[in-house]
C-alpha positions as CSV (number, residue, x, y, z in Angstrom):
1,X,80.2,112.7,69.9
2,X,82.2,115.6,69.1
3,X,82.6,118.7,70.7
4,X,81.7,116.8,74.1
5,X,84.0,115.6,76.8
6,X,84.1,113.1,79.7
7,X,82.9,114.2,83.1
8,X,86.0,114.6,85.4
9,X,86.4,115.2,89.1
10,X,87.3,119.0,90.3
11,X,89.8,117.5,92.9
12,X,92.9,116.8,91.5
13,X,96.3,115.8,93.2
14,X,98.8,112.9,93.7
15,X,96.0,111.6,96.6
16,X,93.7,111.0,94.0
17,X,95.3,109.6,90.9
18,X,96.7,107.4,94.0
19,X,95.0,106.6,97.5
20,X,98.3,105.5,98.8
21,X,100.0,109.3,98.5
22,X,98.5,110.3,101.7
23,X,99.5,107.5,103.8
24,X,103.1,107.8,102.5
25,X,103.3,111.3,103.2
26,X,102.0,110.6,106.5
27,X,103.6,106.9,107.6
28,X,106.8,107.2,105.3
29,X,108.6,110.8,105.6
30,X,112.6,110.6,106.3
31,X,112.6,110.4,110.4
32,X,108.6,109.2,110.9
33,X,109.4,105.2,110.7
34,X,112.0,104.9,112.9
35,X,110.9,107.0,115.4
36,X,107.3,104.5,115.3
37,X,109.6,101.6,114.8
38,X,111.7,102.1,118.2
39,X,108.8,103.3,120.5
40,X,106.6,99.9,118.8
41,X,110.0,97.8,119.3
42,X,110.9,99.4,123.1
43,X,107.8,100.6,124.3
44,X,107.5,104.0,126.1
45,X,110.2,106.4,125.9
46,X,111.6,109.5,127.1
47,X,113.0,112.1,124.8
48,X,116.8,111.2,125.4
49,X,116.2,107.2,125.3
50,X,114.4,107.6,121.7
51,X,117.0,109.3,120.5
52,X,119.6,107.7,121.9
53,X,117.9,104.9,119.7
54,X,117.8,106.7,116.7
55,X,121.2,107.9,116.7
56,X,121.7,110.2,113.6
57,X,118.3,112.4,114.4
58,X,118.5,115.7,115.8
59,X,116.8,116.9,119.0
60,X,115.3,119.9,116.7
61,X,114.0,117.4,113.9
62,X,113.4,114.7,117.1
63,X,110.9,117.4,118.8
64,X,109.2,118.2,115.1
65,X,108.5,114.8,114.3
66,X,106.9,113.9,117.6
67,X,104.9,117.0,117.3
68,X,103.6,115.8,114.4
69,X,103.0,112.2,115.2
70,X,101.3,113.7,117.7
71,X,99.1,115.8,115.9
72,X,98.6,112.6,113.9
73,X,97.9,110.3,116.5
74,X,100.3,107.9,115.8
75,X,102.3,109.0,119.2
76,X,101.1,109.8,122.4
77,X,103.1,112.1,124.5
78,X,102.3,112.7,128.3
79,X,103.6,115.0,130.5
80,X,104.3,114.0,134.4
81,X,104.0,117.4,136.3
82,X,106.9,116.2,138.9
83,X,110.6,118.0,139.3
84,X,112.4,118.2,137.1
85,X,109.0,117.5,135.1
86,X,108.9,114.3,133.0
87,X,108.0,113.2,129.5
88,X,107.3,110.6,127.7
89,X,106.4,108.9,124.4
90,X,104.7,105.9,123.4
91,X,102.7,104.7,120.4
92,X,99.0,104.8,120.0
93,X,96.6,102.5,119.4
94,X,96.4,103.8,115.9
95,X,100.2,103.8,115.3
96,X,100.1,100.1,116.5
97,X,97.5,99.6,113.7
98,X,100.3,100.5,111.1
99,X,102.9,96.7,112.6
100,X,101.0,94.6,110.1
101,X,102.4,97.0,107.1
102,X,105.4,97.1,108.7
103,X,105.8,93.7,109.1
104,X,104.7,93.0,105.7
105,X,107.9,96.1,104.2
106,X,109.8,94.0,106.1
107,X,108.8,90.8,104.7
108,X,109.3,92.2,101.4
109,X,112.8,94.0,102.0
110,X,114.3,90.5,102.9
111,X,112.7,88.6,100.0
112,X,113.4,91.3,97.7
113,X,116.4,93.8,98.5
114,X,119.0,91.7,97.2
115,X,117.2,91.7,93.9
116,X,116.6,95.8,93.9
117,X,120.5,95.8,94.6
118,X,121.4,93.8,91.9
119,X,118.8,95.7,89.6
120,X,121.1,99.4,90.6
121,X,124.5,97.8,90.0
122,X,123.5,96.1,86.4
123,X,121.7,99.7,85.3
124,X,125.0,101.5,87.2
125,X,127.3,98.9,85.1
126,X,125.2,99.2,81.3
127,X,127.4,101.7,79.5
128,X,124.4,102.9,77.1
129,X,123.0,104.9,80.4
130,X,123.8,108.4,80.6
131,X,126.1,109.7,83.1
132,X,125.7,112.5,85.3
């Protein structure tokens, strides 16, 4: 009929035209998987240990993150009032809810990562692809 138009939602936003945005944002930003993946893989952890583990992460972005797993509930930090005082980190029941996708990446990575390399080097290698 003319002049009418389909009902749409107010909300608008990358969580909406996909219910998956929000858990990557959350689960997938640059330093949150391997901070979940060493305290799932080593258990509890003090500050220095985990990123001892980590390696390449700085004790600035180190604090940040935890802060925010925190806030999330994906980590679980607790404070031992002893001198010096003591703190650790460990996973949460809710950030052990998140192995079975990680398993399942990880799964997928070994079936499929050779196949996503060999995908980049024939696009790299097609000389009708523009060149930065």
């Amino acid at each position: 009929m003319a002049g009418t138009r389909r009902a749409t939602t107010t909300a608008s936003g990358p969580e909406f035209a996909c219910p998956v945005s929000p858990v990557v944002d959350i689960v997938f930003s640059r330093w949150t998987t391997p901070v979940l993946w060493a305290l799932h893989t080593y258990g509890r952890q003090r500050f220095v240990e985990l990123e001892r583990r980590i390696g390449t992460i700085t004790p600035k972005v180190l604090t940040q993150r935890l802060r925010q797993l925190e806030r999330d509930g994906l980590v679980v930090r607790t404070y031992h009032p002893e001198v010096p005082p003591r703190v650790e980190y460990e996973i949460s029941e809710l950030g052990l809810s998140l192995a079975p996708l990680f398993a399942h990446l990880t799964e997928w990575g070994t079936a499929h990562l050779g196949r996503v390399e060999e995908a980049r080097r024939a696009y790299d290698a097609d000389p009708s692809r523009p060149r930065p």
